[in-house]
C-alpha positions in Angstrom: 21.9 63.9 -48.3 22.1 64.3 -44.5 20.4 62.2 -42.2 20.0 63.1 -38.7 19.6 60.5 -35.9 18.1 61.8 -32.4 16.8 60.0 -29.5 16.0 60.4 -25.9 15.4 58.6 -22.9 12.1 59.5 -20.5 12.9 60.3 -16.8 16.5 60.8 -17.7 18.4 57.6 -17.0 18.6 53.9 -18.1 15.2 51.9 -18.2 14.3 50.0 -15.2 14.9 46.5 -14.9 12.6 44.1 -15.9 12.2 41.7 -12.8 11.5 38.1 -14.6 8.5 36.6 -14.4 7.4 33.9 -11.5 7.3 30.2 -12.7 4.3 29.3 -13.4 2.5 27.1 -10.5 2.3 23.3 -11.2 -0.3 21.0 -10.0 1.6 18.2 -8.6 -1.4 15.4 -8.3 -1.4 14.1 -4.6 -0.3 10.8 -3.9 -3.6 8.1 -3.8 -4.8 7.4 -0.6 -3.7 3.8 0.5 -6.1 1.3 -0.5 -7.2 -1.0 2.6 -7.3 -4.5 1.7 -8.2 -6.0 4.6 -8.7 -5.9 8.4 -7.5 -7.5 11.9 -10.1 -9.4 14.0 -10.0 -12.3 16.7 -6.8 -11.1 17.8 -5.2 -13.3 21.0 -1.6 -12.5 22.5 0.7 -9.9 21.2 0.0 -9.6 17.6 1.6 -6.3 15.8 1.2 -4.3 12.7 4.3 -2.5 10.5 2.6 -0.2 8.2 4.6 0.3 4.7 5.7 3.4 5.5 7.2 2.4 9.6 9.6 1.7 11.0 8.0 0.2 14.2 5.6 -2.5 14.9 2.7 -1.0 16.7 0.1 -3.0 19.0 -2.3 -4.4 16.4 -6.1 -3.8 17.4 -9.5 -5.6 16.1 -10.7 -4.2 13.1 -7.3 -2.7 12.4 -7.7 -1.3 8.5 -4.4 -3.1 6.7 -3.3 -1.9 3.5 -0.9 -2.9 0.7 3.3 -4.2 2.2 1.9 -4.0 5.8 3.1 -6.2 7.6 1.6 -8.5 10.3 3.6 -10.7 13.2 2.6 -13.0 15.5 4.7 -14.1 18.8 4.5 -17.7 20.7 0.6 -18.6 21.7 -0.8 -15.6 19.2 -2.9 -15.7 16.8 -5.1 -13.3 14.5 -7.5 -13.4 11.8 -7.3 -10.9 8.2 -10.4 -10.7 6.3 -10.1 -9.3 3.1 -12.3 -7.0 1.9 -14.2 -9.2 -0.8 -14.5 -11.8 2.1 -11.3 -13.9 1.9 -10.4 -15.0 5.5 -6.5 -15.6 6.5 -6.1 -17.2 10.4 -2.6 -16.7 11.6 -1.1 -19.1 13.7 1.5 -18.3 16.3 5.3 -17.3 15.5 3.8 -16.3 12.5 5.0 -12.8 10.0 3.1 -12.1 6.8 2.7 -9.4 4.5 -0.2 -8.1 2.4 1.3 -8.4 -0.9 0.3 -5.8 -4.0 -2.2 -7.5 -5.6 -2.7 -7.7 -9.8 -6.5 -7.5 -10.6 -7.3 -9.6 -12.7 -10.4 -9.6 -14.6 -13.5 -11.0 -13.7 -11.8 -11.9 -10.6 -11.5 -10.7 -7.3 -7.9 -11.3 -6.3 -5.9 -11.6 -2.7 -2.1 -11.8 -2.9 -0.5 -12.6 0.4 3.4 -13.3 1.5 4.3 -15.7 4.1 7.6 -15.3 5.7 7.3 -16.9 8.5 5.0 -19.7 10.4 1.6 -21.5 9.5 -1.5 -19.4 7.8 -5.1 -21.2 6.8 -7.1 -19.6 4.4 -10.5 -19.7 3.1 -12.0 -17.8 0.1 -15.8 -16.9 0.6 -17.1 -17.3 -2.9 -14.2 -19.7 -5.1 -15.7 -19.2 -7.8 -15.1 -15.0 -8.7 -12.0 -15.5 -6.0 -8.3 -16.2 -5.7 -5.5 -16.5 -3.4 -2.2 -16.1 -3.5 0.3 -17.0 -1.3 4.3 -16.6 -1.7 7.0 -17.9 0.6 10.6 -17.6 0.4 10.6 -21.0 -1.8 7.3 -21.2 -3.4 3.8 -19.9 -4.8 0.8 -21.3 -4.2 -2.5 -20.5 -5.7 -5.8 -21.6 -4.6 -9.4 -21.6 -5.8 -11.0 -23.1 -2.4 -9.4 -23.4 0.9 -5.9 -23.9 1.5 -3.9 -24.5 4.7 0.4 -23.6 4.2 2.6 -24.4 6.8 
C-alpha cells in the first residue's frame, strides 16, 4: 500500500501573520466626587483653605464648600464660622488650624468628626439628639452630644 501526501499553499507563499487581537477596553469606575461636609461663613481677617489634594492655602471665601482632610487656618485677630451640612456649627477663634476629619456614619445618627491642631474652636450641634461631634487633638478625643467649647 502506497499513500500519497500532497498539499499546497494559496497565493504562493507563507500565510500572513495574524496581527493579535487589541485588549479588550476596561471600565475603570471614576473616582467619587468629594463629598462637601460643610461650609465657611462669618469670615473676619485672613482665614485660608488647604484642600486635600493642595499644596497651598488659598484665600478662604463665605460660603466656601469644605470637604473631607481640608484644612482650615486662622491667623492673629481671625476668626471663621463652619457649618456642617446637617446644621452643626464650629466658630474658630484666632491662631487657630483644623481639619475636617473623615467621618464614620453611624446609624441613626448624623455624625461630624473634626481635628483640632491648633487654637480654641466652640461648637454647637443643632438637633443633640440625632447629632454628634467629634473633636481630636494631638492629645485627646472629645465627644459631645450638646455644645462643647475646646481650647
Amino acid at each position: 500500500m502506497m499513500f500519497a501526501l500532497a498539499f499546497s499553499t494559496l497565493g504562493g507563499g507563507c500565510p500572513a501573520e495574524e496581527k493579535p487581537a487589541p485588549p479588550p477596553v476596561q471600565h475603570v469606575p471614576a473616582a467619587p466626587l468629594p463629598v462637601r461636609r460643610a461650609q465657611l461663613k462669618g469670615l473676619q481677617g485672613d482665614v485660608k483653605v488647604k484642600r486635600a489634594a493642595g499644596d497651598e492655602w488659598l484665600p478662604a471665601q463665605e460660603g466656601m464648600a469644605l470637604f473631607e482632610n481640608d484644612k482650615v487656618r486662622t491667623v492673629a485677630g481671625a476668626g471663621a464660622q463652619i457649618v456642617f451640612t446637617q446644621g452643626s456649627m464650629v466658630s474658630l477663634g484666632e491662631d487657630a488650624l483644623i481639619s475636617i476629619a473623615e467621618t464614620r456614619p453611624r446609624a441613626g445618627q448624623q455624625r461630624t468628626d473634626l481635628t483640632v491642631l491648633k487654637g480654641r474652636v466652640d461648637a454647637e450641634l443643632a438637633d443633640p439628639t440625632h447629632q454628634s461631634l467629634s473633636v481630636t487633638t494631638p492629645a485627646a478625643t472629645v465627644r459631645a452630644g450638646r455644645e462643647i467649647v475646646f481650647q
